[in-house]
C-alpha positions as CSV (number, residue, x, y, z in Angstrom):
1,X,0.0,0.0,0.0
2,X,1.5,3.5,-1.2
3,X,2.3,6.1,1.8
4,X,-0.5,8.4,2.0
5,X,0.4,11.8,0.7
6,X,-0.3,14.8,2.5
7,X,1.0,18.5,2.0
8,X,4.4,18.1,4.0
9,X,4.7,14.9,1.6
10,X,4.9,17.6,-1.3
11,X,6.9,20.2,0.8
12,X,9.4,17.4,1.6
13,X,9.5,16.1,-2.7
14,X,9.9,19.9,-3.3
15,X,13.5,20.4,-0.8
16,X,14.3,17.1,-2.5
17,X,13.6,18.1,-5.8
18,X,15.0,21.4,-5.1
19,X,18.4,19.9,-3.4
20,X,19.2,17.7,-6.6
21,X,18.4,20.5,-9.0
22,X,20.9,22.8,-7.2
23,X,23.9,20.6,-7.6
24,X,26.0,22.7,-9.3
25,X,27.8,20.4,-11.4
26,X,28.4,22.4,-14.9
27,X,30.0,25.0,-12.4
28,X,32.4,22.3,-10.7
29,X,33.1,21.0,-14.1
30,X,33.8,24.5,-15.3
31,X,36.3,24.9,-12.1
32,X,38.0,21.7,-12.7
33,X,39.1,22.7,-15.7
34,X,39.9,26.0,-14.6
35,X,37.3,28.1,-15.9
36,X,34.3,29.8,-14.5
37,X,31.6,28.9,-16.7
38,X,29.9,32.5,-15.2
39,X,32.5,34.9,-16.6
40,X,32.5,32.9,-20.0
41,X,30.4,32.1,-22.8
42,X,26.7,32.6,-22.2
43,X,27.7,33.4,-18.6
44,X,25.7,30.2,-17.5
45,X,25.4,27.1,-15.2
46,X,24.4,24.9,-18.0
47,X,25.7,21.6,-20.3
48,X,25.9,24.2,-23.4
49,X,28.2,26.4,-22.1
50,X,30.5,23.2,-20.7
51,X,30.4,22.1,-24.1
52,X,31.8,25.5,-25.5
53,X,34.0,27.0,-22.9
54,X,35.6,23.7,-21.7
55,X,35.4,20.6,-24.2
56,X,33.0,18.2,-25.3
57,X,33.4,15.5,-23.1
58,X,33.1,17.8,-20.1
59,X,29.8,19.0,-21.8
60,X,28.6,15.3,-22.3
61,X,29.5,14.8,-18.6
62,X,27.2,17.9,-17.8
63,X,24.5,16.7,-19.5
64,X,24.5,13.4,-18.3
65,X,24.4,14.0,-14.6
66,X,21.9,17.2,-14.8
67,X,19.5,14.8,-16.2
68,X,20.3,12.4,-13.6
69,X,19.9,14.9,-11.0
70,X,15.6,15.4,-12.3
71,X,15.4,11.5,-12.7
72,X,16.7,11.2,-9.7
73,X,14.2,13.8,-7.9
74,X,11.5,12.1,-9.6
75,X,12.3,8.9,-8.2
76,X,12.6,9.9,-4.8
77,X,9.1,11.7,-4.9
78,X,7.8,8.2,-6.0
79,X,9.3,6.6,-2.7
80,X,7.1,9.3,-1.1
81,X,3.9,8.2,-2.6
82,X,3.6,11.0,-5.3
83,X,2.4,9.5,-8.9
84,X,0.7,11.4,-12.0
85,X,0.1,14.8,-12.3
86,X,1.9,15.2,-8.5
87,X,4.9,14.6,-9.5
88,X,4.6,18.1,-11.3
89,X,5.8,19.5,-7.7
90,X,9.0,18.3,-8.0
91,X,9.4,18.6,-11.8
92,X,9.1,22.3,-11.1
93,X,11.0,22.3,-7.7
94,X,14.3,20.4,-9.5
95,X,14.1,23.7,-12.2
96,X,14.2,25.9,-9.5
97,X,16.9,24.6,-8.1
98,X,18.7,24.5,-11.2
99,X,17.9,28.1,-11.9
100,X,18.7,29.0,-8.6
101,X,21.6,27.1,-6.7
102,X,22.5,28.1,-3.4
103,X,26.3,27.0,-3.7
104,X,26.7,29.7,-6.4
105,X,25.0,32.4,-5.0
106,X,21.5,31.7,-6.4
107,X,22.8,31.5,-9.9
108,X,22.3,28.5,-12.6
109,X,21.5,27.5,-16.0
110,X,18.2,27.1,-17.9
111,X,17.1,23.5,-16.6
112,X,16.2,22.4,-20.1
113,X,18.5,19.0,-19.4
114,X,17.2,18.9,-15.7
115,X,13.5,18.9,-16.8
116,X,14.5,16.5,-19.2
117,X,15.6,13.9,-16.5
118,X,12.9,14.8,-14.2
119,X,10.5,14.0,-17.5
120,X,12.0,10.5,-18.1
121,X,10.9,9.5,-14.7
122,X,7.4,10.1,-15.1
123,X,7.1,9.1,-18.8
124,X,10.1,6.8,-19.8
125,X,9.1,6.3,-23.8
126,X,7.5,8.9,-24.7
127,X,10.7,11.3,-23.2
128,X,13.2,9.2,-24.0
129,X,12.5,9.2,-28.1
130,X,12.0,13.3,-27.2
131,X,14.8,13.8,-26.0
132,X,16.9,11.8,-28.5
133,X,15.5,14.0,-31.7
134,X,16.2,17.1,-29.2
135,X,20.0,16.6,-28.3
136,X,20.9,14.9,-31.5
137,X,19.9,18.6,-33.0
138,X,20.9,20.5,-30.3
139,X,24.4,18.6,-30.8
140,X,24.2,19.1,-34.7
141,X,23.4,23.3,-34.5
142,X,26.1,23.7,-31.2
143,X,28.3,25.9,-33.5
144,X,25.6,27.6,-35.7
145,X,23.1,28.9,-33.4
146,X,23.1,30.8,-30.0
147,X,20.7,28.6,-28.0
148,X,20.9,25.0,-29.8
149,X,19.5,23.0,-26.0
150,X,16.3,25.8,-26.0
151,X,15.4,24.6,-29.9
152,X,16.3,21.3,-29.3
153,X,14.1,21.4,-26.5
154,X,11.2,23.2,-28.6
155,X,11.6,20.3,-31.4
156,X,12.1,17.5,-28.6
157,X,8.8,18.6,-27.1
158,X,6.9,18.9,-30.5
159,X,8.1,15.3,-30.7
160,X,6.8,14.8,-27.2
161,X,3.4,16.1,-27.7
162,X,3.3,14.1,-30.7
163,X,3.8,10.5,-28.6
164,X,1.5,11.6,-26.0
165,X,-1.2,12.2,-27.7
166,X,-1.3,9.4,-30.2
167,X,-4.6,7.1,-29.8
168,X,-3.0,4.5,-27.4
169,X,-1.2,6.4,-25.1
170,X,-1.9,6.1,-21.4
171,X,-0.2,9.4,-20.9
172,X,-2.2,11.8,-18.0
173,X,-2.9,14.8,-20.5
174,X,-2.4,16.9,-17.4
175,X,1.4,15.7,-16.9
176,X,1.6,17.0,-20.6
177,X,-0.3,20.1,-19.5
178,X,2.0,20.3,-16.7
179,X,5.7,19.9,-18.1
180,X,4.6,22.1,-21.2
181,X,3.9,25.3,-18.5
182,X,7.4,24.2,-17.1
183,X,9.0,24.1,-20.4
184,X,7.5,27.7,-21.1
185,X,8.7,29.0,-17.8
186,X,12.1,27.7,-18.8
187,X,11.8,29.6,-22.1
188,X,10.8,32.8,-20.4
189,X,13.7,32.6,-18.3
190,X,16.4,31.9,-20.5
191,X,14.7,35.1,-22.6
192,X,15.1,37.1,-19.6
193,X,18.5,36.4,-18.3
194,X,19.9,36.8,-22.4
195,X,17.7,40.2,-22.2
196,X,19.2,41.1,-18.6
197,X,22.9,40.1,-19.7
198,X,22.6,42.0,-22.8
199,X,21.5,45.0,-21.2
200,X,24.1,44.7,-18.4
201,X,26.9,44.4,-20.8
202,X,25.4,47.9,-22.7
203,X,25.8,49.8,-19.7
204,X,28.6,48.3,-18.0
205,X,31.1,47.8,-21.4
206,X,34.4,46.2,-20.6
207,X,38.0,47.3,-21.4
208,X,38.1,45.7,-24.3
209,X,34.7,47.0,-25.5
210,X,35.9,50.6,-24.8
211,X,39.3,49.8,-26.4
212,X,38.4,48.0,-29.6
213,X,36.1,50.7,-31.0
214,X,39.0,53.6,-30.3
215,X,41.4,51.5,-32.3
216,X,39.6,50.7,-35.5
217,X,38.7,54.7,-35.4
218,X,42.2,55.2,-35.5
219,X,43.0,52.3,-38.1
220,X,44.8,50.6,-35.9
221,X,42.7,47.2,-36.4
């Protein structure tokens, strides 16, 4: 018989959730190698910027364990008794956590890879197949676009509504309701930290900003 669940059930998933999410494992990898993965790149916690600003294993390794960390969530909320739709709570905690890590001063990454791993616990298939179409072109446009895990993430979850909703699915359409209001609120995020960097970097230019410009006046460069 499954534990009852009660609201400090969900409160106690959520600090879980919340606790794996915040591992700040694109951050260590980034130190390891010697480089701070929030002073390079697109200034960001995430298996992208591993991938770019250290190497491509490192950015494999990233990717790996951030999706482990939301599988992982999700698994533990299941010990608790959580199933379904519930298991929302901690989808959305594990993002948070991502997004917001307390070992690097409340700083992270999207969560596109978290969500991911959190998404394979609740619907194996269906995610899995997803998320294959949405790395293997995230991989393939790493070099040619700006945010290749966001549109591999938009075409992995085109691919994931497509699954779900086919005639024998046994899919909660609220867990699809669900993760696609995460997935939005991921997208909405990443919009507003580019928008916030890119405005930061407008009024705060660096030396090299200031320099460059001077230089080519002068036909220097």
């Amino acid at each position: 018989m499954p534990p009852e669940v009660t609201f400090t059930t969900y409160l106690l998933a959520a600090a879980i959730a919340f606790g794996f999410g915040a591992v700040p494992v694109a951050y260590t990898v980034g130190r390891l190698n010697g480089i701070n993965v929030f002073e390079v790149g697109s200034r960001q916690a995430g298996a992208t910027n591993v991938w770019r600003e250290v190497s491509r294993k490192q950015g494999f390794i990233v990717t790996l364990i951030d999706a482990i960390k939301g599988f992982t969530a999700i698994m533990m909320a299941r010990q608790l008794g959580l199933d379904g739709a519930q298991l929302l709570v901690p989808v959305t905690a594990a993002v948070a956590g991502h997004w917001n890590s307390p070992f690097t001063k409340f700083k992270g990454g999207d969560g596109v890879v978290t969500m991911m791993g959190a998404s394979l616990g609740i619907a194996p298939l269906e995610v899995f197949v997803s998320a294959v179409i949405g790395t293997t072109l995230a991989i393939s446009l790493n070099r040619k676009l700006a945010h290749p895990s966001l549109l591999g993430g938009i075409f992995g979850y085109i691919a994931f509504i497509s699954l779900s909703f086919r005639p024998n699915s046994n899919i909660d359409h609220n867990i699809v309701y669900g993760l696609t209001g995460i997935g939005l609120a991921i997208m909405l995020h990443s919009m507003y930290f580019h928008k916030r960097q890119r405005d930061y970097f407008r009024d705060h230019p660096t030396i090299e900003d200031k320099i460059e410009p001077a230089l080519r006046h002068d036909n220097i460069i």
